[in-house]
VOVOSE-363970 format. One record per residue: z, y, x of N, C-alpha, C in turn; residue in one letter. Coordinates in steps of 0.001 Angstrom, whole numbers, padded with zeros to 6 digits, always signed. Atoms other than C-alpha are relative to their C-alpha. Example, Ala and Ser with C-alpha at 12.3 -4.5 7.8 and 13.67 -1.06 7.14 Angstrom:
! VOVOSE-363970
+000000-001190+000890+007800-004500+012300+000000+001200+000900A;-000060-001190-000820+007140-001060+013670+000730+001090-000770S;
END
This chain:
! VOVOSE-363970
+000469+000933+001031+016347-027663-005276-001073+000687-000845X;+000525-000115+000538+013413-027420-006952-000261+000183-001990X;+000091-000207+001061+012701-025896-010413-001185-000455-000827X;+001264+000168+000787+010235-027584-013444+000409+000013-000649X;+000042+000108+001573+009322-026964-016760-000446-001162-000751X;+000158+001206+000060+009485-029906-018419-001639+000108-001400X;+001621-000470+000758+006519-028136-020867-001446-000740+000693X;+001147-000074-000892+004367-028630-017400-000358-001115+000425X;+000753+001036-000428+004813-032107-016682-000490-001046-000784X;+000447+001149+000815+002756-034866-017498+000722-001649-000833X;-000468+001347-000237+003616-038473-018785-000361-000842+000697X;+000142+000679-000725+003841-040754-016402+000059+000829+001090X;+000059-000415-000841+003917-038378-013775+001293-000758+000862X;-000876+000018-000894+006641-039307-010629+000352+001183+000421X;-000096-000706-000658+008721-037396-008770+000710-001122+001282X;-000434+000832-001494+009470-038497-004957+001353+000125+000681X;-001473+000745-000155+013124-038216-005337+000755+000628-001196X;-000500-000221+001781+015668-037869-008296-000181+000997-000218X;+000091-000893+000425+015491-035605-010609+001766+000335-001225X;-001110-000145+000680+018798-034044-012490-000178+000998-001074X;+000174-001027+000903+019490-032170-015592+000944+000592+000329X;-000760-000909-000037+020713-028942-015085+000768-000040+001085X;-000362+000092-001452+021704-029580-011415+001309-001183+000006X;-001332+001060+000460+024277-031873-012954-000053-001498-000027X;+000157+001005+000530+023390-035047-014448-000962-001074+000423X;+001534+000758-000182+020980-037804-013083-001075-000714-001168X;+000962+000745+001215+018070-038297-015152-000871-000818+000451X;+001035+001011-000681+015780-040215-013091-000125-000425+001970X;+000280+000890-001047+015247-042552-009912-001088+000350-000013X;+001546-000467-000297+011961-041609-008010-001299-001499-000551X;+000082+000614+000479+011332-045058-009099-000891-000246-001201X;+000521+000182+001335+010913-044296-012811-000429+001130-000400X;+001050-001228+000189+008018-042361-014380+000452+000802-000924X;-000464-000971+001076+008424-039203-016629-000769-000458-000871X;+000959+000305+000736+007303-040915-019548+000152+000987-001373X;-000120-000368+001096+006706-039077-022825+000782+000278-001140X;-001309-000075+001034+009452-040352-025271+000934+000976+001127X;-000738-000485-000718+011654-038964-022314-000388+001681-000308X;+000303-001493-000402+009779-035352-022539+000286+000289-001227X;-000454+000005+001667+010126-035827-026388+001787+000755-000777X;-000818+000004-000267+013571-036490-025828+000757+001820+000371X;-000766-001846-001018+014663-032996-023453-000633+000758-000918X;+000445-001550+000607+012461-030889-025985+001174+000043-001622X;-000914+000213+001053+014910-032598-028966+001376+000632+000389X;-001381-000770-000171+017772-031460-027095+000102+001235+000828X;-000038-001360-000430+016743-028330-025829-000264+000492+001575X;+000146+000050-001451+016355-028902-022070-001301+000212+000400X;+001285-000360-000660+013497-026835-020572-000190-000668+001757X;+000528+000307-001599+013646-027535-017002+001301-001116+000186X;-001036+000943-000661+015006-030162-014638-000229+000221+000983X;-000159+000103-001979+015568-030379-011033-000229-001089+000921X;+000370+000432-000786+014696-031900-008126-000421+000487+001520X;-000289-000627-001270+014748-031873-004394-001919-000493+000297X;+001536+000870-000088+011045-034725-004636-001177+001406-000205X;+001714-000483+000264+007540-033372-005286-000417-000881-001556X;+000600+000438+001308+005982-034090-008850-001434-000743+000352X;+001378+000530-000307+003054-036377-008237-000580-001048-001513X;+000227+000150+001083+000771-037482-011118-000385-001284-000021X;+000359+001223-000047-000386-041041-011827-000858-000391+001234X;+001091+000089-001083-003220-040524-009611+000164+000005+001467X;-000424-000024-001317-001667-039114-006900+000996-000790+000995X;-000891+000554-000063+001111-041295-006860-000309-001667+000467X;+000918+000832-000534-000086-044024-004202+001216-000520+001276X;-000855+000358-000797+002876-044267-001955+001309-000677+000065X;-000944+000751+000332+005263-046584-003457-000717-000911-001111X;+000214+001191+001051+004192-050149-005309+001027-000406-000832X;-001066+000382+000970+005853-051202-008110+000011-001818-000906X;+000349+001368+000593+004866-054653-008102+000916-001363-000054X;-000752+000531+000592+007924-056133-007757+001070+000173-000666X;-000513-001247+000787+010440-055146-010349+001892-000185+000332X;-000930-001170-000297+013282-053678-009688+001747-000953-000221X;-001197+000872+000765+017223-056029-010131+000534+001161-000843X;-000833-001055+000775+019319-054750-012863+001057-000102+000469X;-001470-000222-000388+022324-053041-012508+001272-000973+000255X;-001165+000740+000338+024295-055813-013863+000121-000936+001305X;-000207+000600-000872+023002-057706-011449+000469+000359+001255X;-000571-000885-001038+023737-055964-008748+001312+000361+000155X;-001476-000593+000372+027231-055451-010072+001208-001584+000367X;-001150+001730+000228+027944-059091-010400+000014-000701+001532X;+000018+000480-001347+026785-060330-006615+001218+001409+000423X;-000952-000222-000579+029088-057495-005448+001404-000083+000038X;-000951+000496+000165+031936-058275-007315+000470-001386+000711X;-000261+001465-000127+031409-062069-006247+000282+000008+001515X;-000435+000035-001363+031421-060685-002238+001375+000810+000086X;-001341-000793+000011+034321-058308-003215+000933-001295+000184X;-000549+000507+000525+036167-060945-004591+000796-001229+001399X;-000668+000968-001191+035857-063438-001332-000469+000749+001316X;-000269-001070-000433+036006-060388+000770+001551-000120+000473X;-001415-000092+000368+039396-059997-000333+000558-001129+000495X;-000985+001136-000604+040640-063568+000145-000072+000032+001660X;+000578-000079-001293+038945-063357+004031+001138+000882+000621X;-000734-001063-000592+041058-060096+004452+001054-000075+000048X;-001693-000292-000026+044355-061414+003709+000860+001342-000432X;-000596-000897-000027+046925-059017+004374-000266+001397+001206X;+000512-001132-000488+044718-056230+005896-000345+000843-000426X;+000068-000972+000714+045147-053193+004213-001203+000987-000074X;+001488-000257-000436+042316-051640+005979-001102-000213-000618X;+001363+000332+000470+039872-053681+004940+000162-000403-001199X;+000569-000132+001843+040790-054280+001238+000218+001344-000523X;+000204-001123+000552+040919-050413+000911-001339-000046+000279X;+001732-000417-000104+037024-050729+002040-000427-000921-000801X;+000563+000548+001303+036504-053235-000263+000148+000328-001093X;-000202-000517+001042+038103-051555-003105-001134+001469+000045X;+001028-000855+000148+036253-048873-002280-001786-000086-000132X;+001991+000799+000401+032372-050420-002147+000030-000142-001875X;-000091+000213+001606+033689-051740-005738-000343+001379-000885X;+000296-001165+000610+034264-048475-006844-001086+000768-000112X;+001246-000868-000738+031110-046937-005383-000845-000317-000605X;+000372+000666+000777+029420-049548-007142-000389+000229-001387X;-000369-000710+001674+031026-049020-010563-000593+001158-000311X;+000108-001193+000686+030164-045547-010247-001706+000403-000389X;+002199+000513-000131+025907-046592-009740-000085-000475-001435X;+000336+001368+001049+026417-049025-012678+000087+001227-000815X;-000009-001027+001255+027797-045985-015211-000950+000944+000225X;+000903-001124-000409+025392-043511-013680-001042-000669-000933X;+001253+000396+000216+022727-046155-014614+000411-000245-001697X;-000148-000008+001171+024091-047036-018252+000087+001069-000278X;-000087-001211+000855+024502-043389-018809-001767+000934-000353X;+001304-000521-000016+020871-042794-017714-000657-000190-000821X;+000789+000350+001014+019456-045419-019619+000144+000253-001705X;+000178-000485+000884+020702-043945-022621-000558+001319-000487X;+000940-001217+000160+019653-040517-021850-000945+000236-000166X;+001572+000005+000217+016048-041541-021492-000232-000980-000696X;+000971+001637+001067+015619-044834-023837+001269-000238-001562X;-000597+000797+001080+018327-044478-026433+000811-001424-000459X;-000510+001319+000167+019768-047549-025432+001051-000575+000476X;-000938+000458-000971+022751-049695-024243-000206-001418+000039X;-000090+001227-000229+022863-052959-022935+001639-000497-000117X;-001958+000181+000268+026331-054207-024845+000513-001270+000693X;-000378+000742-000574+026526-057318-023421+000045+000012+001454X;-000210+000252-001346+025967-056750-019521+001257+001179+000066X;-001180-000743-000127+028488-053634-020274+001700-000457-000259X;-001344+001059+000534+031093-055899-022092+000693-001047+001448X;-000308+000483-000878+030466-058192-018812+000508+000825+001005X;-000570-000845-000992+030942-055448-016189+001542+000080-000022X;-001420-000776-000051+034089-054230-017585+000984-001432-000098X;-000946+001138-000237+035150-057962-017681+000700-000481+001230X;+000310+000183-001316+034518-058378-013912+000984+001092+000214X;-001378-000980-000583+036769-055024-013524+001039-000148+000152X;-000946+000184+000080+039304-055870-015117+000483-001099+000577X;-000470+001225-000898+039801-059053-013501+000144+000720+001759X;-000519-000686-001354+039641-057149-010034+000808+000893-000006X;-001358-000968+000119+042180-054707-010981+000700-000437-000545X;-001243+000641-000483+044395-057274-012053+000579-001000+001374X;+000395+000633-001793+043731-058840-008211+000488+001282+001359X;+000314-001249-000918+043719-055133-006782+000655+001034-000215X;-000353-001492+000431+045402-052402-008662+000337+000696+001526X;-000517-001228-000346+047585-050947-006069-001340+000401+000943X;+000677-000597-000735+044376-050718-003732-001415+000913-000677X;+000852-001560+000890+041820-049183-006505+000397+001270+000084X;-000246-001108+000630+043888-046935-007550+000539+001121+000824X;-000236-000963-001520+044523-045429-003607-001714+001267+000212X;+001518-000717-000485+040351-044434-003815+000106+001081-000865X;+000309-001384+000159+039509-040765-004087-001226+000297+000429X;+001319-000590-000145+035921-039653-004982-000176+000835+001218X;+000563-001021-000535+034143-037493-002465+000287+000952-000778X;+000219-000810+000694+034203-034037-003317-001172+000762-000053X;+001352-000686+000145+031083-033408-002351-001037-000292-001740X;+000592+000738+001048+030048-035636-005633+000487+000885-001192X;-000624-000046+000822+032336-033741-008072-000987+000474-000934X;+000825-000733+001215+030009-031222-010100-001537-000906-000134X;+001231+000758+000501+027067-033514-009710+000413-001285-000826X;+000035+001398+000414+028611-036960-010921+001499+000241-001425X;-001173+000181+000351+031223-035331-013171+000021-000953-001399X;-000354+001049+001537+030862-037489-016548+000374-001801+000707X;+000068+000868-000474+030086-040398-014191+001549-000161+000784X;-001138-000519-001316+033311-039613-011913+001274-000480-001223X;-001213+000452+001038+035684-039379-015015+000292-001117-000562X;+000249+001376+000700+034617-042046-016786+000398-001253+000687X;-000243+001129-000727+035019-044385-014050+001598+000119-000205X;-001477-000433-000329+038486-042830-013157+000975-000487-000927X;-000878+000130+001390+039951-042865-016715+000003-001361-000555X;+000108+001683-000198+038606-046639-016542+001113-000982+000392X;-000419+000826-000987+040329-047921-013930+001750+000686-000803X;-001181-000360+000238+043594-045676-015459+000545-001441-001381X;+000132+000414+001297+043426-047036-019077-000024-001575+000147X;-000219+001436+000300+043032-050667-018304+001103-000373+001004X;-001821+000145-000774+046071-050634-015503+001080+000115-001423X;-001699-000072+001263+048339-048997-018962-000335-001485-000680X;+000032+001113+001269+046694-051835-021319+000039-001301+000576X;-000279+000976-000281+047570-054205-018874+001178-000348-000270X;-001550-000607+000367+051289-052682-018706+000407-000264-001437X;-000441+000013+001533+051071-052901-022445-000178-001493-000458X;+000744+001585+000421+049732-056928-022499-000594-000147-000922X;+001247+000103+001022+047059-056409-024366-000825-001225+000601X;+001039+000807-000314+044701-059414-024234-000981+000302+000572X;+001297-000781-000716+041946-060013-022503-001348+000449-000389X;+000748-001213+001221+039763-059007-025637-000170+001443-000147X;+000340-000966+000910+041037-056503-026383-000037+000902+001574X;+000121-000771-000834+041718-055017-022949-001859+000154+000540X;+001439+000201+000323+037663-055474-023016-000348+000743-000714X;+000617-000642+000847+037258-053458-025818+000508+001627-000008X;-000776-001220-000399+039498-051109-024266-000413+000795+001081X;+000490+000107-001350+037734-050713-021083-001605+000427-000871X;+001155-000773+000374+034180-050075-023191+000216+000936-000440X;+000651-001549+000829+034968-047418-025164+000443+001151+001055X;-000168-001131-001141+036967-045509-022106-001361+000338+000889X;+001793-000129-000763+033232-045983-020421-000841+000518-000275X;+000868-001271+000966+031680-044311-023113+000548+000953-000724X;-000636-000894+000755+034189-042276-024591-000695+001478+000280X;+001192-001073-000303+032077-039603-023205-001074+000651-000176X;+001919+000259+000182+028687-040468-024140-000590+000968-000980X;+000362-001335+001067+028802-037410-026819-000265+001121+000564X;+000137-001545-000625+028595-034953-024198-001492-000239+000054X;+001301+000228+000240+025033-036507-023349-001063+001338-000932X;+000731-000140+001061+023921-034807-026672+000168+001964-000114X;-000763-001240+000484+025558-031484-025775-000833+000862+001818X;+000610-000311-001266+024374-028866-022988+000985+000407+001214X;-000786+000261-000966+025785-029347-019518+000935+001710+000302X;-000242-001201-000281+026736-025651-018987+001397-000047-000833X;-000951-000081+000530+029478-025980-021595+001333-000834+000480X;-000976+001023-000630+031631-028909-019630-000026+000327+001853X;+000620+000372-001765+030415-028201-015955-000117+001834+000069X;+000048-001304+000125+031516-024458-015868+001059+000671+000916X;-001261-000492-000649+033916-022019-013752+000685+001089-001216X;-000608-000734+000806+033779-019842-016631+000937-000212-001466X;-000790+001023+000976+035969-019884-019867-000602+000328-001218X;+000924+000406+001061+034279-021149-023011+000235+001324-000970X;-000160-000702+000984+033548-018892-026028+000860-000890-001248X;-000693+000351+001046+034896-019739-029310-000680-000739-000694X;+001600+001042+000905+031390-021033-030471+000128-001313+000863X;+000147+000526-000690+031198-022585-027404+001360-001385+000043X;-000881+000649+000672+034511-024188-028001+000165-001066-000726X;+000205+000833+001443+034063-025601-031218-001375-000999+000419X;+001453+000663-000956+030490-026870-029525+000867-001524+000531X;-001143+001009-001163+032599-029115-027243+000773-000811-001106X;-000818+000864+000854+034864-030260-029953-000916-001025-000985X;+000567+001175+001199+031986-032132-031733-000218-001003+001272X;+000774+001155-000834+031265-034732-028504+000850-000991-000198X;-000242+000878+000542+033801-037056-029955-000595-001186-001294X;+000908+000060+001574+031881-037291-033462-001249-000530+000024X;+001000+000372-000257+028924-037357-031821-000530-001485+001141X;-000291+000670-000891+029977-039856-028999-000342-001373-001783X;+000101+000903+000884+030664-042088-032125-000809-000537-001192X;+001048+000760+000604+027737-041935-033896-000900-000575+000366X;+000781+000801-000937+025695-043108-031039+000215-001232+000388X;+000078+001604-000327+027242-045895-030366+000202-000561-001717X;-000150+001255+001377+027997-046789-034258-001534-000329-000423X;+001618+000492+000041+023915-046673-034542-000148-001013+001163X;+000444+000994-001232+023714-048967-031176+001500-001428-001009X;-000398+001247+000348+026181-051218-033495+001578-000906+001193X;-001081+000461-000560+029374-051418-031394+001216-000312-000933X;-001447+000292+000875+032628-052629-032665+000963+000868-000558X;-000770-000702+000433+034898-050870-034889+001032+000240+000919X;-001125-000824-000775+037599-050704-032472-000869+000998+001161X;+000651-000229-001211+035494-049590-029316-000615+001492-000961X;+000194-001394+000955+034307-046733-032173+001040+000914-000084X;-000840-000831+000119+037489-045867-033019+000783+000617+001008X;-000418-000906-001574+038758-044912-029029-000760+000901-000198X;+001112-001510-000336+035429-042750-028856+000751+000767-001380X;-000100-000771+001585+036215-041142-032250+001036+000843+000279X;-001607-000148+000076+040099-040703-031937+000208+000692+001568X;-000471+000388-001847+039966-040231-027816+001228+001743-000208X;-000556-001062+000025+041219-036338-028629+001195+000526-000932X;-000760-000123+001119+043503-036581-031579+001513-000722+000357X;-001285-000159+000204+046836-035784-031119+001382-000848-000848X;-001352+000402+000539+050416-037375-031776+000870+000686-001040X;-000261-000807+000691+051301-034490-033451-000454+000657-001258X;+000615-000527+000489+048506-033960-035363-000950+001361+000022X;+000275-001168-000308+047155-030981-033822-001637-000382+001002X;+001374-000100-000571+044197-032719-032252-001754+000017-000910X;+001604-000184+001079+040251-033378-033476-000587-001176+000598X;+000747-000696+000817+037876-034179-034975+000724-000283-001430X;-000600+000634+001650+040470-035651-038015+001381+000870+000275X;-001285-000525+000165+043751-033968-037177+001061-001439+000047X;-001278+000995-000239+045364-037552-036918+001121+000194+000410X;-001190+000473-000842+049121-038563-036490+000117-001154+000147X;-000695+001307-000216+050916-041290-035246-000634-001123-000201X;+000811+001992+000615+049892-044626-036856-001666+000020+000359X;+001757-000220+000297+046770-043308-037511-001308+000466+000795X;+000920-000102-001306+045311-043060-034252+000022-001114+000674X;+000785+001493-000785+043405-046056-032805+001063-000202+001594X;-001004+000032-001002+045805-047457-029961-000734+000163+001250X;+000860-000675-001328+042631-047158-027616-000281+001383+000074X;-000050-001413-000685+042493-043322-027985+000950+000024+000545X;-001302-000796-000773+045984-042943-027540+000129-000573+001896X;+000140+000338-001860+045567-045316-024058-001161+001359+000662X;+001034-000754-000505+042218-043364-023592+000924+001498+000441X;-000591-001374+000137+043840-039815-024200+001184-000082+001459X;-001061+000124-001582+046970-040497-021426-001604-000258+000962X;+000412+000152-001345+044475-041746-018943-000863+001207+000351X;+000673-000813-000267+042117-039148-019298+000616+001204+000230X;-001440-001144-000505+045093-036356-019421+000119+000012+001400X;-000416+000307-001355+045951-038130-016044-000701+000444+000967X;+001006+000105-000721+042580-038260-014675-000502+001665+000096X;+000471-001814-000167+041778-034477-015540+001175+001158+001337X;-000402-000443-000786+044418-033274-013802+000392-000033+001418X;-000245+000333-000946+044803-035066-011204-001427+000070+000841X;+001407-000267-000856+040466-034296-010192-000213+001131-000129X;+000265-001504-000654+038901-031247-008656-001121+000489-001372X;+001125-000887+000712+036419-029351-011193-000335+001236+000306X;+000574-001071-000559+034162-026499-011039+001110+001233-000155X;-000764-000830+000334+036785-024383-012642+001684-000016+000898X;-001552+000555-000318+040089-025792-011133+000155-000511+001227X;-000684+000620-001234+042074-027108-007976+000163-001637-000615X;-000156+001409+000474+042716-030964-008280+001905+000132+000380X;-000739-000054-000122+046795-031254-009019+000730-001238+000261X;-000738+000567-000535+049222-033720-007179+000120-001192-001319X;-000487+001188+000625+049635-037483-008984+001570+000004-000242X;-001290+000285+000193+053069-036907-009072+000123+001385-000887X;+000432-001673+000627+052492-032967-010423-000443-000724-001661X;+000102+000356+000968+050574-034863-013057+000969-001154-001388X;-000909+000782+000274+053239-037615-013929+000697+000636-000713X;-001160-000532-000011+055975-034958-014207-000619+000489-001340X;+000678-000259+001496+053668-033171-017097-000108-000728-001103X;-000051+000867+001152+052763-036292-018708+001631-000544-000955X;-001568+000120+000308+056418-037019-019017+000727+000765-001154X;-000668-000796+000473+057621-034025-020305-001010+000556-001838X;+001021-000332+001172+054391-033921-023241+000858+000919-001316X;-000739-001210+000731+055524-030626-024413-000680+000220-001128X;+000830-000421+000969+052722-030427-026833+000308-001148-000982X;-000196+000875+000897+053961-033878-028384-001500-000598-000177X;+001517+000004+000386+050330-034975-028031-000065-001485+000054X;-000081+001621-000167+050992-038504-026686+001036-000965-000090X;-000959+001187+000773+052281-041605-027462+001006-000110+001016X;-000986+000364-001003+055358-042310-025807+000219-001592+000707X;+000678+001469-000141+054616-045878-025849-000839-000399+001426X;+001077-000035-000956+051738-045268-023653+000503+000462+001869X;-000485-000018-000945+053512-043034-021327+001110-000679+000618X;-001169+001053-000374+056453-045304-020604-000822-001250+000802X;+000631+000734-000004+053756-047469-020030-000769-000031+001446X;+000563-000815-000985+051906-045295-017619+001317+000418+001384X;-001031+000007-001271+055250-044563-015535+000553-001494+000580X;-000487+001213-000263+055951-048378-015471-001246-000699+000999X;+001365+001011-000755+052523-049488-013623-000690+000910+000749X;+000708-000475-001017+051808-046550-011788+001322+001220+000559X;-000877-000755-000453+055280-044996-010924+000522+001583-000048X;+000334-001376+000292+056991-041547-010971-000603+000354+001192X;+000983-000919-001115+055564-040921-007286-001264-001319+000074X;+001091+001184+000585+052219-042483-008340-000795-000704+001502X;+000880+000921-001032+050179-045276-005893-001046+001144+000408X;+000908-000756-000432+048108-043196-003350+000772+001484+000338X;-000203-001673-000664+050494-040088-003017+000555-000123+000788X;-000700-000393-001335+051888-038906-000152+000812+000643+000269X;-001351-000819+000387+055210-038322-000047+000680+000251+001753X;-000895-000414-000998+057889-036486+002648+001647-000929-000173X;-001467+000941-000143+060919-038973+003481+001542+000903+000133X;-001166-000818-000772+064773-037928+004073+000152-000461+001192X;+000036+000501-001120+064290-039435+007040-000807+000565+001455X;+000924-000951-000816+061803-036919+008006-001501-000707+000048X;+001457+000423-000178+058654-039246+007869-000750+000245-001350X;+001028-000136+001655+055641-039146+005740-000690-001700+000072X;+000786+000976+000371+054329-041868+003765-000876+000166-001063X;+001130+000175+001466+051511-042929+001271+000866-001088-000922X;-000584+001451+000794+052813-044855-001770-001356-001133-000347X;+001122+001085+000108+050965-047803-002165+000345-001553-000652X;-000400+000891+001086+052900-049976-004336+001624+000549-001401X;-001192+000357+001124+055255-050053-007844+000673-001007+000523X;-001297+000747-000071+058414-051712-007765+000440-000133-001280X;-000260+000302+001144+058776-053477-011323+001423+000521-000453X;-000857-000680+000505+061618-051479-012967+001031+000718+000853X;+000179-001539-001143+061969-048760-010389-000749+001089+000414X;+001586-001228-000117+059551-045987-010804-000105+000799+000981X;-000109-000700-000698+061316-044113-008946+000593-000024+002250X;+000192+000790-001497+061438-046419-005729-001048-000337+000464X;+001429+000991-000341+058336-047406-004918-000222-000063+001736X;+000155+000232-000754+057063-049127-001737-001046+001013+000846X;+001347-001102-000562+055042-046763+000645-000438-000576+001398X;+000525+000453-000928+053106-047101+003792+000747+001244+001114X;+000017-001076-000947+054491-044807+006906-001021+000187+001049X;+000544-000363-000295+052052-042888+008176-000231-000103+001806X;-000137-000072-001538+050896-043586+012040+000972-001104+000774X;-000869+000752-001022+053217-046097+012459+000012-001837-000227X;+000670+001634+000288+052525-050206+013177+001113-000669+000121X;-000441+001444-000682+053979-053271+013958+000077-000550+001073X;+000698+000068-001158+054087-054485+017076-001355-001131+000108X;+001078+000357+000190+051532-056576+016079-001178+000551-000562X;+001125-000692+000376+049444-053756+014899+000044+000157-001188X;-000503-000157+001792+050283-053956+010622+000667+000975-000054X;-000652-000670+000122+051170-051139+009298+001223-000273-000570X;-001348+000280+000514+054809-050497+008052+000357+000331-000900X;-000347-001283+001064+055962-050147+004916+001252-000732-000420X;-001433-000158+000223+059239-049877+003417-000013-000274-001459X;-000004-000571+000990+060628-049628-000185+001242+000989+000158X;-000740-001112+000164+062365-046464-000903+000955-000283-000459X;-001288+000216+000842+065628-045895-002527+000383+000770-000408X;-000870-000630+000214+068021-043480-003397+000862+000638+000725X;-000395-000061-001188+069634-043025-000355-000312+000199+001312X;+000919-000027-001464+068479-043399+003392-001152-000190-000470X;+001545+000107+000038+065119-043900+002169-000678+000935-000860X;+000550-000780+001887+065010-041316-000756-001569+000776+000645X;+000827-000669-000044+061816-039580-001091+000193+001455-000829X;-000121-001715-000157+062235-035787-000593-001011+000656-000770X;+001184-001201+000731+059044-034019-002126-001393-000605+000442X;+001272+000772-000147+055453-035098-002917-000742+001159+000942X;+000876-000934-000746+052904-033290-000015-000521+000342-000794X;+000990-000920+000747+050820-030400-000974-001025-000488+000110X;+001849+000372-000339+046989-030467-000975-000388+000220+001297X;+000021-000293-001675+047206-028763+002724+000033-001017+000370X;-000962+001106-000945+049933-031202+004150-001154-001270-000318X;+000134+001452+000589+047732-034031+002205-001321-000103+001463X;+001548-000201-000775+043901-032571+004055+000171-000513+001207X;+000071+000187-001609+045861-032292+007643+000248-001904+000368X;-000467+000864+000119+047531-035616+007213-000818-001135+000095X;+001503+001168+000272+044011-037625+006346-000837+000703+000895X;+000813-000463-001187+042523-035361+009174+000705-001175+001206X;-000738+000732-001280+045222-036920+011753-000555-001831-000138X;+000619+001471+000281+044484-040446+010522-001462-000137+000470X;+000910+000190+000489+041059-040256+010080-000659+000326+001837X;+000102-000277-001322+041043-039127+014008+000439-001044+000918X;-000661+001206-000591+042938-042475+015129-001342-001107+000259X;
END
C-alpha cells in the first residue's frame, strides 16, 4: 500500500482506488475527489498521510472515469435491498440455506451503509438523520422477521483491522436491538435505540486510529485519550442536533452500574437505559470478535462472563434480557451433544435458555432438510460449547460438502 502526504496533494485531485486512514479506516471511494475542506480537515486532526493501493491523479490527468451520472445514495441502495431481502425470504420458505445468504447480503449491506455514514462525516461533517433513522427502521423490522438467522453471520476476518469501527458498530446493532426487543421497547424508541448504538462510536473518528486498532497496551496518557470518545462522540452529534435520548446512549455508553465507569461516574438510575442496552451489547460484541490484540472468545464463553458481571458494571435487567433472546448456549454456537453429535444452535426456546433448538451437523432429512432437534436435560443435553479449532475444522468439513 501506498504512502502520501496529505501536505502533497492537491484539491480535487483523485485517487484510482480507495484511500484509508492509517491503513484502517475508509476515507474515500476512487469516486470522490480530495477536496480541500477534507485536507483542512486531516491537518485539524493531525493526520499526515493516508493510504492507498490507486495512483493519485490530478484534475487534469484524471480522464478515465465520467462522472456524469451521479452516483445512488446509500439509503437508497439500502432500501431496494431490504425490499429483495424481504421477498427473498418469503420465496425461501423453510430453507435455511438460503435465508442464511440472505441474512447475510443484508448484513454486508449494513456494513457499506455505516462505512458510508461514517465516511461522510469524516470528510463533510455531516449526517443524514433521517435516511439513518430510516435504515435502522428497515433493520429492525428484519430482525424482528430474522433474528435467529442474523445473528448466525460472522464477519470475515480478513475485514477485522480494516473495518473495525464499522464491524462493531454493526455487530453491537444487531445485539442491542434483539435485547430492546426482549425488553418491549417500542418501536420509537427501539429506533432511537438502534441510532445511537450506530454512532455510539463516532468519537473515536476525532481520536487517532493507533490508540483503538493496536496489539500493544495503551499508556496511561494514551488511556485517558480513549476515555474522552464518549464526550466527544456526544458533542458531535449534539451539534448535528440529535435527540436527547440518542445523546444520552453515546454519552453514558461506558458508565458503569456501579459507578466506576466514565465520563460522569454514573449509577444505577442515572444511566440512560440505551447505554446500559448499548454497554451489554457491546461487552458481548467485544468479546465475542477477533482484534488486533486478542483471540475472538466463544458466545457461550461470553454469556457465562456477562452473567457472572463481577465488576457489577451492568444492569441486570439487561442481562436477563440478553440470556432470554439469545440463550445460555447463544444462536450460532456450536455445541458437542451427549449423544456424541455436534450441532449449531440456531434457535431460543422462550423460557429455556438453557435448551435451545440446534441444527445437527451433516445430517438431512430424507428429503434433504436439515435436522434439528431441541435439546434438553437429558438424552439431548448439551455437553460443552466447541473450541475455536473444533469450530475452523467443523466449517472446513461443511464448507467441503
Amino acid at each position: 500500500m501506498n504512502t502520501y502526504k496529505v501536505a502533497d496533494i492537491n484539491a480535487d485531485s483523485r485517487f484510482t482506488d480507495v484511500v484509508f486512514l492509517d491503513k484502517s479506516f475508509l476515507l474515500l471511494d476512487p469516486i470522490v475527489p480530495f477536496t480541500s475542506s477534507l485536507k483542512t480537515l486531516l491537518n485539524k486532526w493531525y493526520f499526515t498521510d493516508v493510504f492507498s493501493n490507486g495512483i493519485l491523479r490530478t484534475v487534469q490527468e484524471d480522464t478515465s472515469v465520467e462522472y456524469e451520472e451521479e452516483e445512488p445514495k446509500p439509503i437508497t441502495i439500502l432500501a431496494d435491498v431490504i425490499t429483495n431481502a424481504n421477498r427473498e425470504t418469503e420465496e425461501a420458505g423453510d430453507n435455511e440455506q438460503k435465508r442464511l445468504e440472505i441474512a447475510q447480503n443484508v448484513f454486508d449491506t449494513y456494513l457499506k451503509y455505516i462505512t458510508a455514514v461514517y465516511t461522510r462525516y469524516a470528510t463533510n461533517k455531516t449526517f443524514e438523520k433521517e435516511d439513518i433513522s430510516s435504515a435502522m427502521q428497515d433493520l429492525i423490522a428484519y430482525i424482528k422477521a430474522n433474528k435467529k438467522y442474523i445473528l448466525r453471520i460472522t464477519p470475515p476476518q480478513k475485514n477485522i483491522a480494516k473495518d473495525f469501527l464499522v464491524l462493531h458498530s454493526m455487530r453491537s446493532t444487531v445485539i442491542a436491538i434483539t435485547v430492546g426487543m426482549e425488553m418491549r421497547l417500542s418501536m420509537s424508541r427501539l429506533n432511537e435505540l438502534a441510532v445511537s448504538c450506530l454512532l455510539h462510536e463516532i468519537g473515536m473518528l476525532r481520536l487517532p486510529p493507533q490508540l483503538y486498532i493496536t496489539d500493544k497496551p495503551l499508556t496511561v496518557y494514551e488511556r485517558t485519550k480513549m476515555k474522552t470518545h464518549p464526550l466527544i462522540g456526544y458533542q458531535i452529534l449534539k451539534a448535528a442536533e440529535f435527540s436527547g435520548n440518542i445523546l444520552g446512549g453515546v454519552l453514558q455508553h461506558h458508565e458503569n452500574e456501579s459507578g466506576t465507569g466514565y465520563p460522569q461516574g454514573l449509577t444505577g438510575e442515572k444511566i440512560s437505559m440505551y447505554a446500559k442496552i448499548i454497554s451489554v451489547a457491546c461487552t458481548f460484541e467485544a468479546i465475542t470478535a477477533e482484534r488486533e490484540h486478542k483471540e475472538a472468545r466463544s458466545s457461550y464463553e461470553a454469556m457465562i462472563e456477562m452473567m457472572r458481571n463481577e465488576s457489577k458494571a451492568f444492569s441486570t435487567d439487561v442481562i436477563m434480557a440478553l440470556i432470554r433472546c439469545m440463550g445460555m448456549f447463544p444462536i450460532g454456537a456450536y455445541v458437542y451433544l451427549i449423544n456424541g453429535k455436534v450441532a449449531q444452535v440456531v434457535d431460543v426456546v422462550p423460557g429455556s435458555p438453557r435448551a435451545p433448538i440446534v441444527q445437527l451437523v451433516n445430517e438431512n432429512t430424507e428429503d434433504g432438510r436439515p435436522v434439528k432437534i431441541q435439546t434438553n436435560d437429558t438424552d439431548l443435553k448439551i455437553v460443552r460449547v466447541l473450541n475455536k479449532n473444533e469450530v475452523k475444522d467443523i466449517i472446513g468439513v461443511i464448507d467441503k460438502k
